[in-house]
N, C-alpha and C positions, 0 to 999 in steps of 0.2 A: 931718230925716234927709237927710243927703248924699248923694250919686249913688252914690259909691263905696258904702257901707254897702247900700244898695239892691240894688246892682248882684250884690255875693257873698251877702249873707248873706239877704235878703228877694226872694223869689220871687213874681211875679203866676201866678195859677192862673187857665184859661181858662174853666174850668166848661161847665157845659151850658147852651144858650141856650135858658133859658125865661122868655118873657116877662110882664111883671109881673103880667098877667092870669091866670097860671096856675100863678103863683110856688106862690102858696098851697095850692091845689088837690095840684099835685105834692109839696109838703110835707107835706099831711097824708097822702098815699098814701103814700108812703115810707116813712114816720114809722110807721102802722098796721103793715105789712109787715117793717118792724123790729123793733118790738114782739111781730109775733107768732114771727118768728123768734127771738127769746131768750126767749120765753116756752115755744116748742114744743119748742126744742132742749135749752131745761136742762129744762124738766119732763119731757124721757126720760131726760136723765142721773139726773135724782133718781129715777125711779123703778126703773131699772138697779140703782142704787145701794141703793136701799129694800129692796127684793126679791131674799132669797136663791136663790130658786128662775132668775134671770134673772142669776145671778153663772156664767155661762158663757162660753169663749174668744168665741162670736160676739157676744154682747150686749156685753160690752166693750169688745172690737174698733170695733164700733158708738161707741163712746162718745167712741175717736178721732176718729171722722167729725164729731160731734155739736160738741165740742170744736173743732176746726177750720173749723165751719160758724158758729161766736159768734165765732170773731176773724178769719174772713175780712169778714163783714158788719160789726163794730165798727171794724174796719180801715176802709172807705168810706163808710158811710152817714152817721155821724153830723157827717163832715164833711162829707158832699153835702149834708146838709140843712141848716147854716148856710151853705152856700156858694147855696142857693135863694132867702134870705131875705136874702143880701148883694149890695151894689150888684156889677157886674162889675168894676168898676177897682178894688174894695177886697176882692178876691178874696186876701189876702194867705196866706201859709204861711213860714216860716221855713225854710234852706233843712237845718238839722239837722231840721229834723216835717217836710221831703219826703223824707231819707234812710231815716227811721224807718219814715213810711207804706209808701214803696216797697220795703222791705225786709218788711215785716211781708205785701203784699199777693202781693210773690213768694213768699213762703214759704209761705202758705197755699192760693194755687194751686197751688205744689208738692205739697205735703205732703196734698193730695188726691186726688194720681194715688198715692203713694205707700202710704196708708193704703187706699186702694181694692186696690193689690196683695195687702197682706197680709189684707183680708179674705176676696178671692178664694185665698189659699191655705189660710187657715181653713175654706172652703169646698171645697175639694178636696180636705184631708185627713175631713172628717166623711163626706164621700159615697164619696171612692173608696179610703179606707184607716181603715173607721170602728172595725173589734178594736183597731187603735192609736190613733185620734185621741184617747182622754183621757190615753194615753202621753207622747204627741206632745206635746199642745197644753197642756202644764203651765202652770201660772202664773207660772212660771219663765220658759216660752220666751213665752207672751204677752207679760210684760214686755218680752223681748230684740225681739220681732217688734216693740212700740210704740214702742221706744229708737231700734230702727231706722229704721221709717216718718220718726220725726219728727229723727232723725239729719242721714240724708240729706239732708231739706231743710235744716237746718241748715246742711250745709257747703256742700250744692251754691247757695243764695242768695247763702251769704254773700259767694262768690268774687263771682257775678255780679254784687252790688251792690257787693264790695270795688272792681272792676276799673273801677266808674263812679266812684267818688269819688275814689279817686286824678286823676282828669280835675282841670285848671283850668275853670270856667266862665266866658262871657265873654256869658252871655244871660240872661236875669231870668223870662221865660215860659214856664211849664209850658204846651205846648200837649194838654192834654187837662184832663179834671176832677178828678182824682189823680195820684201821683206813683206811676209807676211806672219800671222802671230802663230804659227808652227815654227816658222825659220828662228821666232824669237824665243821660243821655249825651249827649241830645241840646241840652243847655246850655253844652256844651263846643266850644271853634271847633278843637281836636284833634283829631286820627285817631283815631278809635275803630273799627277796623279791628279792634283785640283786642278788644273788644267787642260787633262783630257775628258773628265768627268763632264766640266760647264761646258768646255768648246762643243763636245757628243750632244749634252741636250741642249744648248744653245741653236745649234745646227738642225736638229732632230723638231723642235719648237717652232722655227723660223720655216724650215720646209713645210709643216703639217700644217701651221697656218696657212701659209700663202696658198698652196694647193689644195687644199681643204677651203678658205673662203673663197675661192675662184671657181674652185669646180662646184662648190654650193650654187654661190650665185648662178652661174652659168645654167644649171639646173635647174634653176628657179624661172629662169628668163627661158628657155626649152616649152618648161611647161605652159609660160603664159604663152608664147608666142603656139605654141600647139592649141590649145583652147582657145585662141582668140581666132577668128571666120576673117579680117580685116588682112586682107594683103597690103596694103600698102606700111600698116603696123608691121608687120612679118618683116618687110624688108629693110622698114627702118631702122628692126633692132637686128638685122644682120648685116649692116653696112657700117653700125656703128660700132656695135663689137667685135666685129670680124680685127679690127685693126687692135683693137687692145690684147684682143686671146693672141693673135701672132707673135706680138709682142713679148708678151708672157711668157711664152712654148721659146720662142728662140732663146729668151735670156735663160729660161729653167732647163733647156739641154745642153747648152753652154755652159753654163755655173757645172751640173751633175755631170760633165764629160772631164771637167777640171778636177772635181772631185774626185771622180769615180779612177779615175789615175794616179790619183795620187799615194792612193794605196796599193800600188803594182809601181815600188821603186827600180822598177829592172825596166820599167819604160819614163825612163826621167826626163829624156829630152822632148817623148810624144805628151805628157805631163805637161811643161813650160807650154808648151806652143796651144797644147788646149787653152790654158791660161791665159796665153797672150789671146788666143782670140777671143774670149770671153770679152776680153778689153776692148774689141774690133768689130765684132760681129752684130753684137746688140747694139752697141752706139752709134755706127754707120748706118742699120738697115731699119732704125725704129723712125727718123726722118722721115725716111723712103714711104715706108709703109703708110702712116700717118697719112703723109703729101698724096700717097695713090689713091687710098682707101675711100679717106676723109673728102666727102666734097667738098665744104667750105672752103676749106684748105690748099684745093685741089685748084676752083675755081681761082682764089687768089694767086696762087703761084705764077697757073697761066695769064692771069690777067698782064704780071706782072713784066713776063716771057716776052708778051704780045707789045708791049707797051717800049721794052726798051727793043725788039729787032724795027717798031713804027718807027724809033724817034733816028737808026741808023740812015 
């Protein structure tokens, strides 16, 4: 292989520096933790899916997340874990599977603030306008509200990652464990001046939203549940958003602990591993939660428990 060939089209990935004593160890951790994230996340879509009685705007909704949390994690892990069990100098990626990954891992980190929006407004219309929420929340506008969530990220990625590839590159090192659209710009001996300007407010936009319509909402549902005399209203709307706000707060200090490292390059390996859990954290424990929270949910699982230690 030629230098030139090397140099555009074949990319060294830096990975995470584990060493060989621990290669393995860290591989089967991983490995288990992935596993059980596509195992937990589709076994709620199928049973979403299974069950009539759970074919409601928030369980679907739900199903967005679920969906989102299988190709965020299929996006990184399965390349980390070949990239564990390979020498560091042959860390290779092709530089079209770095546009792809980094494009698939922004959009999934998007499409999570986004999805969380429209949940939180599913949830504002049941509690604080619920004579209209089955008006509201047709299957109709469900659809329109998922078209949207996942729209957005859509378009708003695809600039971000458009605006890097247009770049020439004149460097062959991913400096981190994956490709993300910094790793991709930052291969270019270019101005990427338009590049840090949209990625700032793209970022800057996408946070103010999501945290901004949530702690609205949320505000909004405070208040009615305050002014409203009805316990059993009280508790219905803390049973049923207790599990979405969790939700939300673990991906949003997960995401901002990834970030907020990133900009402190003198801790590059604590950087990756935020990262990596970003990938691990929220798609593992957003099942959980759900399955605990959610009675319906909760009910069927056990139904389900019960039914197959009967039939042993």
């Amino acid at each position: 292989m030629d230098n030139l060939t090397f140099r555009y089209s074949v990319l060294l990935v830096e990975g995470l520096n584990v060493t060989p004593q621990s290669s393995f160890p860290a591989f089967i951790v991983i490995l288990i933790l992935y596993i059980f994230i596509m195992l937990s996340n589709f076994g709620m879509m199928i049973l979403i899916s299974a069950k009539k009685s759970l074919h409601q705007p928030m369980y679907i909704l739900f199903c967005n997340l679920t969906l989102n949390d299988i190709l965020g994690a299929t996006v990184l892990l399965p390349h980390l874990l070949r990239d564990i069990l390979t020498d560091p100098s042959k860390r290779y990626i092709t530089y079209v599977e770095c546009v792809i990954q980094a494009y698939f891992n922004q959009f999934s980190g998007t499409a999570s603030h986004t999805v969380i929006m429209v949940m939180a407004f599913d949830r504002y219309m049941a509690i604080c306008n619920p004579l209209r929420y089955s008006t509201i929340m047709s299957n109709n506008m469900v659809v329109k509200l998922s078209a949207g969530a996942w729209g957005a990220a859509l378009v708003l990625v695809g600039i971000l990652i458009g605006l890097s590839v247009r770049l020439s590159h004149c460097r062959s090192l991913i400096q981190n464990h994956f490709c993300d659209n910094a790793s991709l710009f930052k291969l270019s001996c270019e101005s990427t001046v338009i590049n840090n300007v949209y990625g700032l407010t793209f970022t800057v936009v996408l946070f103010t939203s999501s945290i901004g319509s949530v702690a609205l909402t949320y505000l909004r549902i405070v208040m009615v549940c305050f002014n409203s005399k009805n316990k059993a209203t009280n508790s219905k709307a803390v049973k049923t958003c207790s599990a979405h706000l969790t939700v939300y707060i673990i991906m949003l200090v997960s995401g901002c602990v990834a970030i907020f490292l990133h900009r402190f390059p003198v801790n590059g390996e604590t950087r990756k591993l935020g990262s990596v859990m970003f990938h691990i954290i929220p798609p593992g424990l957003n099942p959980i939660i759900y399955g605990i929270q959610t009675k319906e949910i909760r009910h069927h699982f056990l139904k389900l428990f019960r039914n197959k230690v009967n039939t042993k």
